[in-house]
VEXMAR-735255 format. One record per residue: residue in three letters; x, y, z of N, C-alpha, C, O in turn. Coordinates in steps of 0.02 Angstrom, whole numbers, plus 50000, padded with zeros to 5 digits. Each point is the difference from the previous one (the first is absolute). Layout:
BEGIN
ALAXYZXYZXYZXYZ
...
//
This chain:
BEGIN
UNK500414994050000499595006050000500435006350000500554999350028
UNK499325006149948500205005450000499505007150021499565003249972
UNK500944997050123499625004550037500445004250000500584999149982
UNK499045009250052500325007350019499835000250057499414999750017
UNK501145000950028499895001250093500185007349983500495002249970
UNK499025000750055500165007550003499895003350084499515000650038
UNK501415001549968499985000650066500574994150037499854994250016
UNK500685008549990500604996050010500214998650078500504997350024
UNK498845006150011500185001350090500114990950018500154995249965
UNK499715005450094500004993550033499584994549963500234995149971
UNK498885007350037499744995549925500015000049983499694995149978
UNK500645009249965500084998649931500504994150002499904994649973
UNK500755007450067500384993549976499894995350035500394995649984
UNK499165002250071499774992650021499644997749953500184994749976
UNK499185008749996499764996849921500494998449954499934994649970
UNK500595009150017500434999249951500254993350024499734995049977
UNK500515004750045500584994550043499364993849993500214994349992
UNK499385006350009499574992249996499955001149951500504997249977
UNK499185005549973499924998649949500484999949926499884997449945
UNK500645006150075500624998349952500064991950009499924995849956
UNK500255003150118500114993050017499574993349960500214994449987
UNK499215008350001499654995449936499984999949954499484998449972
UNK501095003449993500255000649928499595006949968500065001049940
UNK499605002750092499485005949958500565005049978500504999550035
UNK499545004249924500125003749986499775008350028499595003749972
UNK500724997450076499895006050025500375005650010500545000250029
UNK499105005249943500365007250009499885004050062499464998950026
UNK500935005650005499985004550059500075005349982500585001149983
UNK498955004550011499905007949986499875002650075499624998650046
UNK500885006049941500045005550077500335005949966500254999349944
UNK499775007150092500245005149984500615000450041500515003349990
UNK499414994550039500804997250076500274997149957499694994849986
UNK501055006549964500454994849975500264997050041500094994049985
UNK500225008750099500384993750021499454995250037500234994850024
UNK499235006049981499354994749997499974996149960499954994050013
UNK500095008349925500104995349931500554996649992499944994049984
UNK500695008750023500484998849998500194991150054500294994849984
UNK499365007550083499994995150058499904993749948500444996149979
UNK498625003850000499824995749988500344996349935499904994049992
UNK500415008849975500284996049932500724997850030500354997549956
UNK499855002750086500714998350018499734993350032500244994749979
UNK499305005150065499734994650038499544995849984499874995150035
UNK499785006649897499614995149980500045001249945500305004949977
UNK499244988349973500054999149946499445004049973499424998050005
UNK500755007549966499635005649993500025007849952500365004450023
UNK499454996249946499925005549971500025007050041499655001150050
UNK500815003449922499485007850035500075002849961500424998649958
UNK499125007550037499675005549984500005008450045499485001650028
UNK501095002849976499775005350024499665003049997500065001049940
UNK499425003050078499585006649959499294997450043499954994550026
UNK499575010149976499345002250024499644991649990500024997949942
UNK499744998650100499504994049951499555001149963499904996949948
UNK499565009950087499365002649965500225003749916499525002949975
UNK500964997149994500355002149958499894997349949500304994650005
UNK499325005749921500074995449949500654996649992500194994250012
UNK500155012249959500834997149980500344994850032500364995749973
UNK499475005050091500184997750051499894992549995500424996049980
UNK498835002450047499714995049968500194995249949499974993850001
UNK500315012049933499914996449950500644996149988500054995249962
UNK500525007950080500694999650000499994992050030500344995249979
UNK499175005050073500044993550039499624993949972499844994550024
UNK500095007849933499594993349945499375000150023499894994150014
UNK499575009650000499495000650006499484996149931499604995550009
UNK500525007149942499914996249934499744993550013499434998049990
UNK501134998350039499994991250015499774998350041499854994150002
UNK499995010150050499914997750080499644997550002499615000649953
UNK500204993650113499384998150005499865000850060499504997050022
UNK500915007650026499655001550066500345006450018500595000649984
UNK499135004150047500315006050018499725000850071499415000950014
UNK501214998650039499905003950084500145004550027500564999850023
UNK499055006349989500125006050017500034999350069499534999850040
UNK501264999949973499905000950087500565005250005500444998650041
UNK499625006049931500485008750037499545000950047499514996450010
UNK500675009250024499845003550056499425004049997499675001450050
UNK500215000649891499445003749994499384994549985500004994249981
UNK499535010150034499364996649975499925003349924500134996449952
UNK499685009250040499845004249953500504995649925499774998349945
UNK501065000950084500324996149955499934995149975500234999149944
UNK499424995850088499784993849994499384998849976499914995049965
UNK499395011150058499734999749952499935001649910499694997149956
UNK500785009050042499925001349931500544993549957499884998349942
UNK500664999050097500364996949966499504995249943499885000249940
UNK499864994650136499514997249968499245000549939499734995949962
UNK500145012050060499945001849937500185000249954499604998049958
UNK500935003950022500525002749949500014990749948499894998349942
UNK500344997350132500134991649975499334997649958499994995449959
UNK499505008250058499334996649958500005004549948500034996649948
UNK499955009850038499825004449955500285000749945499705001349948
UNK500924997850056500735002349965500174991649972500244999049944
UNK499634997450089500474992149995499604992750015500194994249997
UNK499175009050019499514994950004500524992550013500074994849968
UNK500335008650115500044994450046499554996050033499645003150038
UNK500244988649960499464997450025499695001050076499425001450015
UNK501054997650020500094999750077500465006250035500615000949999
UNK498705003850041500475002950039499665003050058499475003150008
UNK501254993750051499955002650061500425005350045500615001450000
UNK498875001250036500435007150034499795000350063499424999850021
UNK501185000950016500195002650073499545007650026500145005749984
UNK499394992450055499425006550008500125000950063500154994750028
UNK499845012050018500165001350068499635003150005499634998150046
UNK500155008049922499445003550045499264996049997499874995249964
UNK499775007550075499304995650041499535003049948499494996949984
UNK500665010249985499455001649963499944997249943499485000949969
UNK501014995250005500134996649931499584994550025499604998349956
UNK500364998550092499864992150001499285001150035499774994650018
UNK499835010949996499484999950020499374994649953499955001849941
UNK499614992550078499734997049961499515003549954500014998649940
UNK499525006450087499835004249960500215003049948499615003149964
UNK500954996550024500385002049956500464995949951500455001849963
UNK499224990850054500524993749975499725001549909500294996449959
UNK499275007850016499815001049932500775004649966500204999649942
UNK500015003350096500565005349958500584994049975500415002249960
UNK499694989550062500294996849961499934995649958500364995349984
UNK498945007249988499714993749923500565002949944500295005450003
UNK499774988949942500345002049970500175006949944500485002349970
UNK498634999450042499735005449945500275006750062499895005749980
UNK500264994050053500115004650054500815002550009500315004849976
UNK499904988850075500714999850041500034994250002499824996850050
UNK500485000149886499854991549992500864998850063500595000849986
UNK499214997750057500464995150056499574993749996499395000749996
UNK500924992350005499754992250020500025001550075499485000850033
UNK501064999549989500125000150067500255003250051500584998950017
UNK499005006050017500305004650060500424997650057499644998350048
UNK500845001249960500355000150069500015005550068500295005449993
UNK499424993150063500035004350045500454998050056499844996150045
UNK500775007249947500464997150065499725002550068500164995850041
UNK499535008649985499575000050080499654996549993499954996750051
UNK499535000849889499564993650008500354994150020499914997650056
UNK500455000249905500614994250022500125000350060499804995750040
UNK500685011049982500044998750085499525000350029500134997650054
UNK499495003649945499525001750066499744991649996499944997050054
UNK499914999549884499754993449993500764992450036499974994150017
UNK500515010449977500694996350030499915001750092500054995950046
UNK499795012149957499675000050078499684993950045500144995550040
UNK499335007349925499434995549998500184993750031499854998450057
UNK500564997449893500134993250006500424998050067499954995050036
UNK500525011149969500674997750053499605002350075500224998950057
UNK499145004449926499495001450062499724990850016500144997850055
UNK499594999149910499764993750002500324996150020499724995850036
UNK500865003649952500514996550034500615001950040500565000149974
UNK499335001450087500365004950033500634998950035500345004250031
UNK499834987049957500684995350007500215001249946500594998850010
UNK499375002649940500265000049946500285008049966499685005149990
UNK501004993549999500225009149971499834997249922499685004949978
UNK500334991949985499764999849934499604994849992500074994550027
UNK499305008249916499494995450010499745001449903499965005449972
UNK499944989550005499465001049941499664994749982500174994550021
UNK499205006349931499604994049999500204998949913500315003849964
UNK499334988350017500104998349929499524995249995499634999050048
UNK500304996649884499354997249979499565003650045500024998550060
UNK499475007449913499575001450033499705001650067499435001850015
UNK501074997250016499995002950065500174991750036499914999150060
UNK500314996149903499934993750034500594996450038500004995350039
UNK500445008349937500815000150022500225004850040499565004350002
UNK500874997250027500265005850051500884999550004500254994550012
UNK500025009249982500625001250023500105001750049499665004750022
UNK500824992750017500105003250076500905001649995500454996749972
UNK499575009850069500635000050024500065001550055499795005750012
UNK500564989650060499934999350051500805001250021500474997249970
UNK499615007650091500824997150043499884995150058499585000450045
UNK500934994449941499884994850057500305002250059500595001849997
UNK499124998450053500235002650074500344994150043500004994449973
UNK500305006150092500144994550036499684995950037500184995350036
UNK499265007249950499284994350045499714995449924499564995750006
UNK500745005849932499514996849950500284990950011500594998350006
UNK498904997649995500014994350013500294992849975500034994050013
UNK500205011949933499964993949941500845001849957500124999349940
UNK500295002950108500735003549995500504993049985499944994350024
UNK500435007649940500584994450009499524992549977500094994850031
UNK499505005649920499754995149973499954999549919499795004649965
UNK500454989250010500035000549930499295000949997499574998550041
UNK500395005049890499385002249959499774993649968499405000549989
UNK500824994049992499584994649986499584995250081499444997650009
UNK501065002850026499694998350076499415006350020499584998150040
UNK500395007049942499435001149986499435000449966499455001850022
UNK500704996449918499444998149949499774992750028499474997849978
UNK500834998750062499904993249988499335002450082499384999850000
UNK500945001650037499675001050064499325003949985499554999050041
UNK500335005049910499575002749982499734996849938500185001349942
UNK499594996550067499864996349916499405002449979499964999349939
UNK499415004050094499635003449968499965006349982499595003349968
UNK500904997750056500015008750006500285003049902500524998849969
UNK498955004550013500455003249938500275004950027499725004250036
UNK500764995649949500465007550028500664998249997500234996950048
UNK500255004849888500764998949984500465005550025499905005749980
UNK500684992950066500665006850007500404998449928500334995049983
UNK499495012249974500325000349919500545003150006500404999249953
UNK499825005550105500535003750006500325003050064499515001250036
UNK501015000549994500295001650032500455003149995500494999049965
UNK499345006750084500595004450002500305000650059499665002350045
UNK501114995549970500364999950061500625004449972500225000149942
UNK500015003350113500565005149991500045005349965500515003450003
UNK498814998949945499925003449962500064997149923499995003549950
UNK500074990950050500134993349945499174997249976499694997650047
UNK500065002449907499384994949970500074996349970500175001649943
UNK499794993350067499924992549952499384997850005499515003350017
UNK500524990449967499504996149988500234990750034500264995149976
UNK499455006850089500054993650019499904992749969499574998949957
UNK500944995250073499914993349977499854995350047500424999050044
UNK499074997649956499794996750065500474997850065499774998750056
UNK500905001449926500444998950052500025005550064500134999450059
UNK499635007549891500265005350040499674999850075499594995550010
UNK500605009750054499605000850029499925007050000500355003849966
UNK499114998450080499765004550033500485005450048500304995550030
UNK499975010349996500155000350053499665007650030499555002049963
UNK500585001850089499905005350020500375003949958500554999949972
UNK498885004550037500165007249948500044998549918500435003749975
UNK499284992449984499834997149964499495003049951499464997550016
UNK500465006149940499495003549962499834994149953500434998249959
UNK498794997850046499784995749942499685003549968499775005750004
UNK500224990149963499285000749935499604994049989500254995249971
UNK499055004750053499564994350001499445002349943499685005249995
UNK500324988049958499425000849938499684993750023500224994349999
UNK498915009150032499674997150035499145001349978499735005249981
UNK499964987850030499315001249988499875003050019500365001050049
UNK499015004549945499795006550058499604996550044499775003850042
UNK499984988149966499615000750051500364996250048499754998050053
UNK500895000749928500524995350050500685006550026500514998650033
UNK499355006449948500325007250017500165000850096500555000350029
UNK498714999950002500124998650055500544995050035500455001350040
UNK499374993549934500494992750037500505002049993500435000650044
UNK499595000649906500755000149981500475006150031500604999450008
UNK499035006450008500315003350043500004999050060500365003250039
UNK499254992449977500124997250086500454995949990500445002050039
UNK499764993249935500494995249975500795005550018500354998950049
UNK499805005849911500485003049999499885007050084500205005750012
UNK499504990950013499905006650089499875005849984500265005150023
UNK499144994449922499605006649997499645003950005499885002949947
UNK499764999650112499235001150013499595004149951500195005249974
UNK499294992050018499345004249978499785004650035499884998350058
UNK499995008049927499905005550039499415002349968499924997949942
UNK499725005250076499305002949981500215008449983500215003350047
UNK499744999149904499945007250002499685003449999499835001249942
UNK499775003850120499675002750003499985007950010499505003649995
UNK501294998750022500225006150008500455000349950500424995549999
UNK499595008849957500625004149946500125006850011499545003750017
UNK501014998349976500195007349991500444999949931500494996849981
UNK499025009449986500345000749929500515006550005499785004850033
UNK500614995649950500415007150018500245001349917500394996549968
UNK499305008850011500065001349938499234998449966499744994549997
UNK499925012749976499345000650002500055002049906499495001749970
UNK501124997849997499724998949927499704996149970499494997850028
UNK500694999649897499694994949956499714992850048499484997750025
UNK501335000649969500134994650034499664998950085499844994350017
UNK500095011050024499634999050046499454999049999499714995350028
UNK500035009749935499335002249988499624992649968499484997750023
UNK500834999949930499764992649968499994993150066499524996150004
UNK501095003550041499814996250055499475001650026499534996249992
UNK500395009150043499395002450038499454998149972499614996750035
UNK500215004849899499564996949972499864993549996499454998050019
UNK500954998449961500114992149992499815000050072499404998750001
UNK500895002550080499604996550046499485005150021499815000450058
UNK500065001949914499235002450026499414995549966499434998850021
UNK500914999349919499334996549973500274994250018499634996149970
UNK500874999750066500234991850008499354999250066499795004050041
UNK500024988849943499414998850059500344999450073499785000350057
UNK500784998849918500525001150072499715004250075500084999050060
UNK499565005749902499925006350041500885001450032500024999450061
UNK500425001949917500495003550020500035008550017499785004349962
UNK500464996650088499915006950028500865002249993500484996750019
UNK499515010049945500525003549956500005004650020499475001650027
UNK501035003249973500055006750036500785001949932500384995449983
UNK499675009649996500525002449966500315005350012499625004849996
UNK500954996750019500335005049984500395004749951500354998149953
UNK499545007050063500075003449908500615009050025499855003950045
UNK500364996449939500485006250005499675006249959499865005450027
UNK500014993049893499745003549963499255003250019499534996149999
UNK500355010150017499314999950020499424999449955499424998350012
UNK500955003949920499375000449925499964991949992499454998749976
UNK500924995250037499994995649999499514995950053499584995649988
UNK500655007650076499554996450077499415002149972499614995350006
UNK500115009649967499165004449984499834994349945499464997350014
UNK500894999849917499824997849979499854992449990499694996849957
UNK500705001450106499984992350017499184998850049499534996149995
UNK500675009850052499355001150034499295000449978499514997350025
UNK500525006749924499425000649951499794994449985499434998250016
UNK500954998449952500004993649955499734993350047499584996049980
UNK500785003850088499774993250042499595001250046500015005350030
UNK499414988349985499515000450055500244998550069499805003450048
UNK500644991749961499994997150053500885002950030500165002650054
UNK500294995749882500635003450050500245007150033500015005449971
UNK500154993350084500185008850035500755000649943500444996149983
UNK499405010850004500595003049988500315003050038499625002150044
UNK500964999549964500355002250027500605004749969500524997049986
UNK499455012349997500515002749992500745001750052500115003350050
UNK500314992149903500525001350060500714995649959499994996649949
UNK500495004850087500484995449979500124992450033499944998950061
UNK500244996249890499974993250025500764998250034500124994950032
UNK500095007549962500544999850055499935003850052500374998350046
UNK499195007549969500055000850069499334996350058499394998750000
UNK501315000850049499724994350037499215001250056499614995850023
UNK500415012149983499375002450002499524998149985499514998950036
UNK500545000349895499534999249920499804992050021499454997250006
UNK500995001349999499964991349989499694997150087499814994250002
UNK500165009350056499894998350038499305002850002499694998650051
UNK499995005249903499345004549993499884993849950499395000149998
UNK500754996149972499784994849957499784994250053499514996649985
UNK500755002450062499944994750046500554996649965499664996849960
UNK500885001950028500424995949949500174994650038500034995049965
UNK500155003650114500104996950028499514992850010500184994250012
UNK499165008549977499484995049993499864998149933499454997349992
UNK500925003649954499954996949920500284995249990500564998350019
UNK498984998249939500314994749978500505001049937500504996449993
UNK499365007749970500515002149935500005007649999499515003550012
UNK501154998949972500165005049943500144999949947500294995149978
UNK499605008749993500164999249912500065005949995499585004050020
UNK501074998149946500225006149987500215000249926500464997549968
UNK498955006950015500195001549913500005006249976499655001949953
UNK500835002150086500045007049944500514999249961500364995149997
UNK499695011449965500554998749938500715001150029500415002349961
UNK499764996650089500705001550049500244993750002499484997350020
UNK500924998249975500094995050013500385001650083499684997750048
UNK500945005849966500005002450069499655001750028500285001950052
UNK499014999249954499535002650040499694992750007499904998450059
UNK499994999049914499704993849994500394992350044499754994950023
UNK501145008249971500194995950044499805000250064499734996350041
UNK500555011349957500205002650080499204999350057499954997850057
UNK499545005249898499214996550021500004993850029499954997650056
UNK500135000149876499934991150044500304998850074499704998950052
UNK501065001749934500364998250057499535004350055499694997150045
UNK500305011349943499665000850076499174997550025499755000450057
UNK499944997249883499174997250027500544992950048499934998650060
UNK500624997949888500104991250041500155004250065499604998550044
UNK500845006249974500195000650062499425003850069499984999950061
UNK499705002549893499335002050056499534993750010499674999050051
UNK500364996349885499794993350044499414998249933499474998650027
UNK500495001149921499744998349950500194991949994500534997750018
UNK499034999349958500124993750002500484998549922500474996149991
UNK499285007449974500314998949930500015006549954499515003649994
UNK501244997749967499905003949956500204998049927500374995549981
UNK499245009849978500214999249921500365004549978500115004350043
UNK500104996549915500415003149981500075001549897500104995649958
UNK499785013450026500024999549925500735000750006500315002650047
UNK499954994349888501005003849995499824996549934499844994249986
UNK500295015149957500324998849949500604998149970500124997849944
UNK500385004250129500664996249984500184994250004500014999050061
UNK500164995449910500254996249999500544997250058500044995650043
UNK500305009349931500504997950059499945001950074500384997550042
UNK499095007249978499884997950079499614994050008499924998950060
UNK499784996449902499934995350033500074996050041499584996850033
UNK501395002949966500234994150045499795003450057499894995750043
UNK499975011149983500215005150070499304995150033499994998250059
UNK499344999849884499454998250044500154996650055499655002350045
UNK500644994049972499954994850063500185003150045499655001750048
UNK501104999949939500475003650058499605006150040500025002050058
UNK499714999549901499535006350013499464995850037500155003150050
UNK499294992149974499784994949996499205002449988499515000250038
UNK500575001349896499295000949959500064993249955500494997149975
UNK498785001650024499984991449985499815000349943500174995249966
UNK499425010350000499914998349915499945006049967499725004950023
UNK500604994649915500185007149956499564998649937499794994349987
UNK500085011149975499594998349941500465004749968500185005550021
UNK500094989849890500425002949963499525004249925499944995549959
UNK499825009250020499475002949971500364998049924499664997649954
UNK501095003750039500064995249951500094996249969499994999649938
UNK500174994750124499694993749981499314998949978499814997849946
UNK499755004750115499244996449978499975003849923499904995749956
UNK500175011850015499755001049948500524997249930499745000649945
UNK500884997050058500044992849956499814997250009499804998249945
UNK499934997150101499674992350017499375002249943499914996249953
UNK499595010850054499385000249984500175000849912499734997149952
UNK500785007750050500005000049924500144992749949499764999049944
UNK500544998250082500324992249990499224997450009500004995749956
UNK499595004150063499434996050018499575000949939499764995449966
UNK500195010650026499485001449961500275000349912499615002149956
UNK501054995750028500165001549945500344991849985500454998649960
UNK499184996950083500144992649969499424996250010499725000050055
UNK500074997049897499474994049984500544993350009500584998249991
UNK498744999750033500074993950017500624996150011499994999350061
UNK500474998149919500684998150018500125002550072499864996050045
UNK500415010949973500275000250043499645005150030500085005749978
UNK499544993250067499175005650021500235004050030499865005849982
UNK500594993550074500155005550042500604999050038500034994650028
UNK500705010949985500334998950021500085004050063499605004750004
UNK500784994750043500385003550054500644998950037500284994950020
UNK499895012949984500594999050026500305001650036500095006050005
UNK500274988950048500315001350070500515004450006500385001349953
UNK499675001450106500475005350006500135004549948499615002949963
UNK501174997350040500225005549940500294994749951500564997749997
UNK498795000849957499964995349936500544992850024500284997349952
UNK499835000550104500334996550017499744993849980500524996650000
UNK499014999649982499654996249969499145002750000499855005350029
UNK499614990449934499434999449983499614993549997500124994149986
UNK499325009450036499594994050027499284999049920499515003750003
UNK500544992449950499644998949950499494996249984500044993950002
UNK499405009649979499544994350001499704998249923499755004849971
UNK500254989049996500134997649930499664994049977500104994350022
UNK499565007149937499554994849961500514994749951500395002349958
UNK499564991150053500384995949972499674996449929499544996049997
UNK500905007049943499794999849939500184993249968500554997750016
UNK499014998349935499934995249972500844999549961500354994949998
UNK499775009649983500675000849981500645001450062500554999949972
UNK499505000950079500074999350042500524993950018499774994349992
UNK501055006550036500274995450013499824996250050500094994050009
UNK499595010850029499764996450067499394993249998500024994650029
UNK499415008649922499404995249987500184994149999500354997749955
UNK499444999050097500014991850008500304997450028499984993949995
UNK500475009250050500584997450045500015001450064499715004450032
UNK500684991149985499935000050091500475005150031500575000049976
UNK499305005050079500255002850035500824997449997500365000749951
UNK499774997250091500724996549993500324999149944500615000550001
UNK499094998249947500435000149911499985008349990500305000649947
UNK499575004150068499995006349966500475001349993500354997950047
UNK500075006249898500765001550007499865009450026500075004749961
UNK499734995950106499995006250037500685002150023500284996350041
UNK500005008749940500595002750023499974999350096499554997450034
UNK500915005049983500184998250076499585004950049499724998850053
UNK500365007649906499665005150038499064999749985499735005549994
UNK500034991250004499394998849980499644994050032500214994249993
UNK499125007750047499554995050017499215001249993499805005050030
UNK499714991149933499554998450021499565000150058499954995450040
UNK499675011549964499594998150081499404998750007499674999450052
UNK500154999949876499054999250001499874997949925500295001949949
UNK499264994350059499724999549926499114998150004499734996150039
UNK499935008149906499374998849995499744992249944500195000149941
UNK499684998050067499614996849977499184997949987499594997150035
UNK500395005749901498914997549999499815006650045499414999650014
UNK500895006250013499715000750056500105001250048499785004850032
UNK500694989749989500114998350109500934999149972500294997449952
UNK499875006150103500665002950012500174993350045499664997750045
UNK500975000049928500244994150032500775000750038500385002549959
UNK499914996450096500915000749976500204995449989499914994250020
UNK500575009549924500314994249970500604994350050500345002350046
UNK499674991349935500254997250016500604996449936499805000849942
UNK500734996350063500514999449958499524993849953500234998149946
UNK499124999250078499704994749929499615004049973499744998449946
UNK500135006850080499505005849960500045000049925500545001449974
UNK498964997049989500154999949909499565005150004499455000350027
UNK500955005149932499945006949937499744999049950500314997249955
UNK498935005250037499654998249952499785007349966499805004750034
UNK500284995249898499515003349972499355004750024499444997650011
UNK500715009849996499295003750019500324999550084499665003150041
UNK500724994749978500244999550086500235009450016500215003949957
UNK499694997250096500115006050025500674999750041500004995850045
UNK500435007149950500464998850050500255007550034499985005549974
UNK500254992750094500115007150036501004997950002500134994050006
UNK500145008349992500724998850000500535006850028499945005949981
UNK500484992050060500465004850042500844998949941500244994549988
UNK499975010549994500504999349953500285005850005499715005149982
UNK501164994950055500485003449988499995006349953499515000149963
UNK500965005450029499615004049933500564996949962499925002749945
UNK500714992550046500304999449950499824993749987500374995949971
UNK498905002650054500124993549975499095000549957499694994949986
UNK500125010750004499415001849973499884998749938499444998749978
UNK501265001849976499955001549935499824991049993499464998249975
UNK501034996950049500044993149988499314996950021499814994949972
UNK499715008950093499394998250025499325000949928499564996449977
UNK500675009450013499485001449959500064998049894499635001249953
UNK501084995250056499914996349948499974994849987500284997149954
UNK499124999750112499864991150012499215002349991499484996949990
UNK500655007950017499085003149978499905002549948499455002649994
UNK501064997849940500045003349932499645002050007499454998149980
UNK500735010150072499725006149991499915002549935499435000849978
UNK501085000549987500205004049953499874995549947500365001649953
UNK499204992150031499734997949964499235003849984499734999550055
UNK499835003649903499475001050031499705003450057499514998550035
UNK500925007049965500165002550062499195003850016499664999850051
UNK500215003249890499125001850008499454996149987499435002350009
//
């Protein structure tokens, strides 16, 4: 295929970087040359300097040929006309764009993208994404990373093992065996700041970051299994009253949960308009780091914080002071990458990466069938894939144990007919089979050509 990533920031080149990786043919347009510059040194890749919304521009980048164009720059306004420009000018088939403001994505207004209009296929909203990544790491409140797959029927967990967890210093097949009903596979581990992909020999130990690909209705056990309590959430404090807040609040005002929310907001045109907007949560103008603020929240009696303004330091330093006034759990937004490792030490238990989830979403929505939906851990350190197994397909017809799966790669779920089974090493790969799979990122390209992606790729 021959696509235009327009927009060379962080997503642009995580799209790039997967999808070069499948033999596509892809170009990178940015007006940032050493953006451009980055991405053609590091991947197999085309660039393009100059405006994206730009005919010339466009046309320079083989627009002509294309068969998919992604407007993800910084602007909205850029991303919409690009995509204009891709239908009008070049009658590109497929195109998706990176949308941030709330007034663009209002549903009332979902008519301004028919094709006779503002032909976009597909809007991306990165605060929709997070607030829906919120959301999730709210539901599971042992868990700092969490996502669902087949339909909500699978779950990812990422758990740290503590020194009370029970099941320490035990090979991982001595626990599959001891558990034998339980679906719920450890696909990965991270010790020392190291991720692999465990082999039944391995064990378990303290301080241990897994990754469990687990039925959602065997989710529970399995975190009691690993010394995890279920906690009920009934108190939140949101600290940060924009997009992204403003969309949680919503989400639990209407969850049957009945969850009781209280937010804090610094901005006052912001606190007025969060306020306006919600029935049930108190707002609160003030700063989320001061401890005033947070003790006028009751923070001490919460079960979560979640701190999402656009500060990623404000967002640390929050967390840490709700954990130290006595919050049971905090979240944490960080656009940077690299404060991640600080989460623990700091001992905030789960971070949400905004662009991760909005590759995971763009990747979702721009693959049929083969490979439905991907995600990815940490800082692209591997990905968790979920993939329809094609009649053409090396895999079709063979047993778990014969697969020629690279090292960094395991199997943690597979659908069948329907009903989600785990796999076991006699497990036969059939045709139309769903599979959920944990895979290294250098070992992605070799994963996803047992699925001749790039056969038929649409």
């Amino acid at each position: 295929m021959q696509i235009i990533i327009c927009g060379a920031g962080q997503v642009g080149w995580q799209i790039a970087r997967h999808l070069s990786g499948e033999r596509n043919n892809v170009t990178v347009v940015d007006n940032n040359a050493d953006l451009v510059r980055h991405a053609t040194d590091a991947l197999d890749v085309q660039g393009i300097t100059g405006h994206a919304s730009y005919p010339d521009i466009l046309d320079r980048a083989g627009a002509r040929d294309a068969d998919m164009i992604i407007a993800a720059t910084h602007s909205d306004e850029v991303n919409m006309v690009t995509c204009q420009v891709a239908h009008s000018v070049f009658a590109v088939p497929r195109k998706i764009a990176r949308l941030r403001a709330q007034s663009y994505l209002d549903a009332i207004y979902s008519d301004l993208y028919r094709r006779d209009h503002m032909p976009i296929d597909v809007v991306i909203s990165p605060e929709k994404e997070v607030a829906e990544a919120a959301l999730r790491r709210l539901s599971a409140p042992a868990a700092f990373d969490t996502q669902t797959f087949v339909k909500g029927k699978v779950q990812l967990l990422g758990i740290v093992l503590d020194e009370e967890c029970p099941v320490l210093n035990t090979p991982l097949k001595q626990l599959t065996d001891l558990f034998s009903t339980l679906r719920s596979l450890v696909v990965g581990i991270r010790r020392a700041g190291q991720l692999f992909a465990p082999t039944p020999g391995d064990q378990l130990f303290a301080d241990d970051e897994i990754y469990i690909i687990s039925h959602r209705d065997d989710v529970g056990r399995a975190m009691e299994i690993f010394g995890k309590e279920s906690r009920r959430q009934e108190r939140v404090v949101i600290i940060g009253g924009g997009n992204v807040g403003l969309a949680v609040a919503r989400a639990l005002e209407a969850s049957p949960a009945r969850i009781r929310a209280k937010m804090i907001e610094r901005d006052r045109r912001n606190a007025e308009r969060a306020a306006d907007a919600l029935d049930r949560t108190i707002v609160l103008h003030g700063d989320g780091m001061d401890i005033d603020m947070l003790s006028e929240a009751n923070i001490s009696r919460a079960d979560a914080v979640l701190c999402v303004t656009d500060d990623d330091k404000v967002n640390l330093l929050s967390s840490v002071r709700a954990k130290q006034a006595g919050c049971y759990m905090s979240i944490c937004l960080v656009n940077d990458p690299s404060l991640q490792p600080m989460m623990r030490p700091l001992g905030i238990d789960a971070f949400i990466n905004p662009r991760s989830t909005t590759v995971s979403s763009i990747l979702r929505h721009i693959r049929h069938g083969r490979v439905r939906a991907v995600y990815s851990i940490g800082d692209a350190e591997a990905e968790v894939i979920e993939a329809q197994v094609l009649s053409t397909s090396p895999m079709a017809g063979q047993l778990v144990r014969d697969l020629d799966f690279p090292e960094g790669a395991l199997i943690g779920a597979v659908e069948k007919d329907g009903k989600v089974v785990r796999p076991t090493s006699s497990t036969r790969i059939e045709e139309g089979d769903i599979i959920v799979l944990f895979a290294l990122t250098a070992d992605v390209p070799a994963v996803e050509r047992l699925f001749q992606v790039s056969i038929d790729f649409f």
